[in-house]
C-alpha positions in Angstrom: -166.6 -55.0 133.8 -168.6 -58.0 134.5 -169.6 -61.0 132.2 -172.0 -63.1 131.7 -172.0 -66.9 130.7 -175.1 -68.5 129.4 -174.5 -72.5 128.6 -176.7 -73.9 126.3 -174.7 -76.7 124.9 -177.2 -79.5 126.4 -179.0 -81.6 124.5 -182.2 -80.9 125.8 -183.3 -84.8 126.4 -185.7 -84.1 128.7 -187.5 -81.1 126.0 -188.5 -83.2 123.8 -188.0 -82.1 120.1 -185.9 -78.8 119.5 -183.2 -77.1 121.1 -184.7 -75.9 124.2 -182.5 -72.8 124.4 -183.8 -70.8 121.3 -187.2 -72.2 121.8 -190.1 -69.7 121.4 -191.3 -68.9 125.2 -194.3 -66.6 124.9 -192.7 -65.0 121.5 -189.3 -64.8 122.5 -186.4 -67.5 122.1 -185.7 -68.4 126.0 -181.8 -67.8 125.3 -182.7 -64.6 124.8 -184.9 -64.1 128.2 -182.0 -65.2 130.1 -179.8 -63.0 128.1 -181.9 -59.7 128.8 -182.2 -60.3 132.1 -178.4 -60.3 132.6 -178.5 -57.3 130.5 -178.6 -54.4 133.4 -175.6 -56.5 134.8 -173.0 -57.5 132.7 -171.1 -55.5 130.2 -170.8 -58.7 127.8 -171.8 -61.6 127.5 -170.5 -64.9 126.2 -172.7 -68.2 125.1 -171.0 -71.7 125.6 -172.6 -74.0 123.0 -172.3 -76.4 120.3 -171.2 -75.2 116.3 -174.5 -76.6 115.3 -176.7 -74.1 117.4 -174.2 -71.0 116.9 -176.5 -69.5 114.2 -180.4 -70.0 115.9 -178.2 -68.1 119.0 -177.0 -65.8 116.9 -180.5 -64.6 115.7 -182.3 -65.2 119.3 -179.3 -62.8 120.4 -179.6 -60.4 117.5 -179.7 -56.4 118.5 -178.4 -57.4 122.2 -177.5 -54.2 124.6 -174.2 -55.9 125.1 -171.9 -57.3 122.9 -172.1 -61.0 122.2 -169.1 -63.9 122.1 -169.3 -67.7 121.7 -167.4 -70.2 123.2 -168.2 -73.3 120.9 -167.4 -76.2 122.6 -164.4 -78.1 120.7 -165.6 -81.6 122.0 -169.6 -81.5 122.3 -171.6 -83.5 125.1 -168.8 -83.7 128.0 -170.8 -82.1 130.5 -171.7 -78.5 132.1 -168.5 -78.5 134.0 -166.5 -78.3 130.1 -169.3 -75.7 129.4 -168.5 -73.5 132.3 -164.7 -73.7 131.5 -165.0 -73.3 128.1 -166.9 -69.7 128.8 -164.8 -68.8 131.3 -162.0 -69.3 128.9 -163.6 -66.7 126.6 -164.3 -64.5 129.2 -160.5 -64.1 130.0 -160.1 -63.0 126.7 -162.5 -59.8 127.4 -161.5 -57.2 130.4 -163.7 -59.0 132.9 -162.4 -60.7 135.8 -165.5 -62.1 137.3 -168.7 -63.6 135.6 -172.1 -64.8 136.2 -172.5 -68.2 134.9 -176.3 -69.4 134.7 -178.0 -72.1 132.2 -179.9 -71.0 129.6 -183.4 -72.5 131.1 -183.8 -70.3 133.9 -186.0 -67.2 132.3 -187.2 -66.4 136.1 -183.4 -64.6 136.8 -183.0 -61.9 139.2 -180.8 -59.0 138.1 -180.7 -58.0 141.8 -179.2 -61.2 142.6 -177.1 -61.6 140.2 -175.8 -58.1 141.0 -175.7 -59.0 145.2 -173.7 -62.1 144.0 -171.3 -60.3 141.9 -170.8 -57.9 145.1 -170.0 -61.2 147.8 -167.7 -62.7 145.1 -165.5 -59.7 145.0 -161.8 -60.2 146.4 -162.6 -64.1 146.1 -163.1 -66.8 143.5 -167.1 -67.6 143.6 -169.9 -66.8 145.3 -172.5 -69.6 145.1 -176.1 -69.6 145.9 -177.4 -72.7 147.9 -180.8 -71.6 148.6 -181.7 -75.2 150.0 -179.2 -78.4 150.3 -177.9 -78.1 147.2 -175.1 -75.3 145.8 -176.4 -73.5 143.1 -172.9 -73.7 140.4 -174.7 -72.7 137.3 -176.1 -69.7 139.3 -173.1 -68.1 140.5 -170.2 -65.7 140.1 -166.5 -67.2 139.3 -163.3 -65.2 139.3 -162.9 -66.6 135.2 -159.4 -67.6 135.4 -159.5 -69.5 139.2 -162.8 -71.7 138.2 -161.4 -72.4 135.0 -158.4 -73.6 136.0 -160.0 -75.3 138.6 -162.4 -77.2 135.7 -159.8 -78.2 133.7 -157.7 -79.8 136.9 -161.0 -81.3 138.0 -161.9 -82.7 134.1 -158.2 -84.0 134.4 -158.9 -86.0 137.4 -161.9 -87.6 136.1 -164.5 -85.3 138.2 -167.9 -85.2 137.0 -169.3 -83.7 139.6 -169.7 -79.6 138.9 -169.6 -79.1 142.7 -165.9 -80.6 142.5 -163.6 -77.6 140.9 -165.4 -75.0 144.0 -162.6 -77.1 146.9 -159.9 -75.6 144.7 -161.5 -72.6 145.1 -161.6 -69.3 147.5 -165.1 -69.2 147.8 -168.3 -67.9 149.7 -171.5 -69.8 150.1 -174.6 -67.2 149.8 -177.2 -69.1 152.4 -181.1 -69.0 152.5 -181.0 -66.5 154.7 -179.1 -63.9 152.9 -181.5 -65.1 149.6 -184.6 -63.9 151.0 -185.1 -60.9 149.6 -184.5 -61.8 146.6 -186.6 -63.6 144.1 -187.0 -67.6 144.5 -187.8 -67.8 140.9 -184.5 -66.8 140.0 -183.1 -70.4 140.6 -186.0 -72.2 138.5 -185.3 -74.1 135.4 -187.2 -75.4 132.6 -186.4 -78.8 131.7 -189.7 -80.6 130.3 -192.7 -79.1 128.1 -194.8 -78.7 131.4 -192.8 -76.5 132.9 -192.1 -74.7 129.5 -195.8 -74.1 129.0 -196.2 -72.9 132.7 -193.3 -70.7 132.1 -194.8 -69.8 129.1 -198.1 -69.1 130.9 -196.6 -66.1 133.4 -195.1 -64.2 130.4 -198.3 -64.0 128.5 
């Protein structure tokens, strides 16, 4: 039973005005283009975010094919790495033991990836994408319980960096070259109003 994790507790400070994740992307509230893409793959999915957006979700999310869990973040604003653990946390409290964690900007996801990365992450702790230099951490699959536990040991120590809890981790790295047949898109975000509007512009 697979999960999936959409964290949308940012503040958006690059947006502009509004909370980016319910924000109206070609007639439908981006959170909820992330969410529907995941839908083929996961069996439920869970939204990290702050008690002040819970409701906008809520109604961005309503009539999902999957049934639908918050993590509210008890502390807002300390980070993506307390966003993933927090939804992890709530996925251990479902029957999944692995889940897809992506942010809820990238409307461009690739079920087919997702599905290939929940496949390479089986019998481990995370499979994470690093299509060019970087690792791709809020684009992969963690085994819930091992990535959470890693966050909190990594929060503990100070870590800001989300790349930090994976060295506590048995985990494979998904290169370029096994990416190629899927879709690059899958990896872009939208952080500013340009990119929103050109996102905006390939849905219409």
């Amino acid at each position: 039973m697979p999960a999936g994790v959409v964290l949308a507790g940012g503040r958006s400070t690059r947006f502009g005005e509004g909370d980016k994740a319910v924000a109206d992307l070609a007639g439908v509230p981006m959170i909820r283009r992330v969410a529907d893409r995941l839908a083929p793959v996961v069996d439920v999915l869970v939204v990290n975010c702050r008690t002040d957006q819970r409701e906008q979700i809520t109604d961005a999310l309503a009539g999902y094919d999957a049934p639908v869990r918050f993590a509210i973040d008890p502390s807002p604003d300390e980070g993506p790495m307390a966003g993933i653990r927090n939804g992890l946390r709530e996925v251990e409290a479902t029957d999944s033991e692995y889940a897809f964690v992506a942010a809820c900007d990238m409307p461009f996801l690739d079920a087919d990836l997702v599905r290939y990365l929940f496949e390479r992450a089986r019998g481990g702790d995370a499979a994470v994408p690093r299509p060019t230099e970087w690792f791709e951490t809020t684009h992969a699959v963690y085994r819930a319980r091992a990535m959470a536990d890693a966050c909190d040991g990594a929060l503990a120590r100070g870590e800001s960096k989300i790349i930090e809890p994976l060295f506590e981790l048995d985990y494979v790295v998904v290169e370029a070259d096994e990416l190629e047949e899927f879709d690059a898109d899958s990896f872009a975000n939208v952080n500013t109003r340009e990119e929103f509007e050109a996102a905006a512009e390939r849905f219409r």
